[in-house]
Structure formats: C-alpha cells, structure tokens
N, C-alpha and C positions, 0 to 999 in steps of 0.2 A: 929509515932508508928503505930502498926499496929489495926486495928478494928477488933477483939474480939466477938463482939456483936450477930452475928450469931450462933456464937458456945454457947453462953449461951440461945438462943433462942432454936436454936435443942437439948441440952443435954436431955439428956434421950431416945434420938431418936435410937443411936446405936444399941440397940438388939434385935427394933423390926425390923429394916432392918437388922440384924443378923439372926433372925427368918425367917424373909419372904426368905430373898437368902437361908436360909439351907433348907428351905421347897421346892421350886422351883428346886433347883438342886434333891433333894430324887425324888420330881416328876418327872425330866427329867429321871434319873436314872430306875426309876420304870417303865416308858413307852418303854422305849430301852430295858427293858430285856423284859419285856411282848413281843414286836413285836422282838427282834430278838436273843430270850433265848434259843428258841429250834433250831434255826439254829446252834447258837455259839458250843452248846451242843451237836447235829450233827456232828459238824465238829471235836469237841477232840472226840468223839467216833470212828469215822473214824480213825482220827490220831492213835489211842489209837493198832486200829486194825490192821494198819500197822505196828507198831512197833511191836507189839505181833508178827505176821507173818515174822520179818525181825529177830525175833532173833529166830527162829527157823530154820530158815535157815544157 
C-alpha cells in the first residue's frame, strides 16, 4: 500500500501555502501596475483617441 504518513504529518499546512501564494501573486500584481499602470493607461487613452477621431470621420 501506499504510505500516507506525510500527508498526516503536513495536514493543516494547506492554507497557509494558500495564503502565502495569494499574498505573493497580489504582490506581483501590485508591483506591475505600479511600474507599468500609467503606460498601460497611456496607451487605451491613445487608443481611445483614435477611435473618437476615426468615427468622425
């Protein structure tokens, strides 16, 4: 059969590596819009300006 033993040893382990990975991803998340929020935000405003401009045409 198969040995079990580990998984009774880490139970309860699940959701603080649940926690830590949701925490680390918001953080990656959080650092990428900080350094490239206002480019991304630049660039639909741009966009935004040609469309306006293309349908007045």
């Amino acid at each position: 059969m198969l040995n079990f033993g580990w998984v009774k040893r880490h139970k309860g382990q699940g959701m603080v590596e649940y926690i830590l990975i949701v925490a680390v991803v918001v953080g990656i998340v959080f650092a990428v819009y900080k350094t490239l929020g206002s480019t991304i935000k630049g660039q639909f405003e741009k966009a935004t300006e040609v469309v306006e401009t293309a349908d007045v045409e």
